[in-house]
C-alpha positions as CSV (number, residue, x, y, z in Angstrom):
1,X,0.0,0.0,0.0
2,X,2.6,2.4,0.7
3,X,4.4,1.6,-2.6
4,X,1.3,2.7,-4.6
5,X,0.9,5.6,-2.4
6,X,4.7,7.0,-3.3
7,X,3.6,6.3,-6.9
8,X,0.4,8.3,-6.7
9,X,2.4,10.7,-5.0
10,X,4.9,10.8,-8.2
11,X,2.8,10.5,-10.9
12,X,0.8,14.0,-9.1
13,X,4.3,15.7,-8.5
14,X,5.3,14.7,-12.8
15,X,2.1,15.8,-14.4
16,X,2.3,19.1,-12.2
17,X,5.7,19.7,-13.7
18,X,4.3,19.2,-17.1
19,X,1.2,21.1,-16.6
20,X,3.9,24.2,-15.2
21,X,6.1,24.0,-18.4
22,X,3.2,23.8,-20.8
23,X,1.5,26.9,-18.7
24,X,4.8,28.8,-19.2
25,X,5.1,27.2,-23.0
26,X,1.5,29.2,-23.4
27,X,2.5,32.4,-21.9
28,X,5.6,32.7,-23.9
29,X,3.8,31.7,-27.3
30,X,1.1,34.6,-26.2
31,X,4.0,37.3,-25.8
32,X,5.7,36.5,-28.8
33,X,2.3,36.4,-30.8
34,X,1.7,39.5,-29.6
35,X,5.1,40.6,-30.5
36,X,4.9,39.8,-34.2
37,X,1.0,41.2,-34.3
38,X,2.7,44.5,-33.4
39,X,5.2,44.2,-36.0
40,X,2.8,42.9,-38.6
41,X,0.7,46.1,-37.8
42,X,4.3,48.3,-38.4
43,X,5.2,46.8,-41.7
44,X,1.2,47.1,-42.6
45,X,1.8,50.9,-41.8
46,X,5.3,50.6,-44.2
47,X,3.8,49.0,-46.9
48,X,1.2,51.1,-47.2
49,X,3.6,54.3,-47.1
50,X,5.8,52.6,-50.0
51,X,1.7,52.1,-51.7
52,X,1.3,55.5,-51.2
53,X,4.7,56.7,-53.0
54,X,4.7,54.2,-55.9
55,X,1.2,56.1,-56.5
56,X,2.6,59.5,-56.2
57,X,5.7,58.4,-58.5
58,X,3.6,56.7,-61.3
59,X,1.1,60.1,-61.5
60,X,4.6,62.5,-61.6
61,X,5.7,60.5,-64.4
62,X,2.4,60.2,-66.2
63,X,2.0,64.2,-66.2
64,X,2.8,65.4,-68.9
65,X,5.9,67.7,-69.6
66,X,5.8,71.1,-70.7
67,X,6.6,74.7,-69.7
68,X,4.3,74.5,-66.9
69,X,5.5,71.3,-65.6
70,X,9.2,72.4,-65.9
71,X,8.1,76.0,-64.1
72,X,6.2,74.7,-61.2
73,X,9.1,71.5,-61.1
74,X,11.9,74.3,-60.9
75,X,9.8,77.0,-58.1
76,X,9.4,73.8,-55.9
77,X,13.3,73.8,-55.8
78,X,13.4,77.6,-54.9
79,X,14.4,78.8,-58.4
80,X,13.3,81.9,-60.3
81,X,13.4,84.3,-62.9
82,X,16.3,86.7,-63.4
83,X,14.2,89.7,-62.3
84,X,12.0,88.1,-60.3
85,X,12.5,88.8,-56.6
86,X,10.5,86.5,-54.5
87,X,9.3,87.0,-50.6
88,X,8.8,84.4,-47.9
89,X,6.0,85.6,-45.4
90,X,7.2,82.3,-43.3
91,X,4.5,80.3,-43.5
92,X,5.1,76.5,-44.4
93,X,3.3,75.6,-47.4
């Protein structure tokens, strides 16, 4: 009887250890799913930043280029006219 008792007692004591290490197995697989959730949300955010330039890129080089194009290209890059003065009230565009 008292053999069957320590076995009890061990087989209680081993499935506790295994029900601890699966518990912490769980916790760790909850952080790092959260972890990568955050970074799937980031590189979401990245991709649809790189989206949003591609678009900007392809409609610059669909415009077509003329005079105007070439005028408002060059003023965007503070250049001007030889007798042209230009003044900056300080307000951002």
């Amino acid at each position: 009887m008292l053999r069957s008792h320590r076995t009890n007692l061990a087989v209680k004591v081993a499935l506790g250890g295994i029900l601890v290490v699966l518990f912490i197995s769980v916790v760790n697989m909850q952080l790092n799913l959260k972890d990568l959730r955050e970074r799937k949300a980031e590189l979401a955010e990245e991709i649809a930043e790189v989206r949003n330039d591609i678009e900007e890129i392809d409609y610059r080089l669909s415009e077509e280029v003329d005079a105007a194009y070439i005028e408002r290209y060059m003023r965007a890059r503070g250049y001007r006219y030889p007798n042209e003065i230009l003044f900056y009230n300080g307000i951002p565009d």
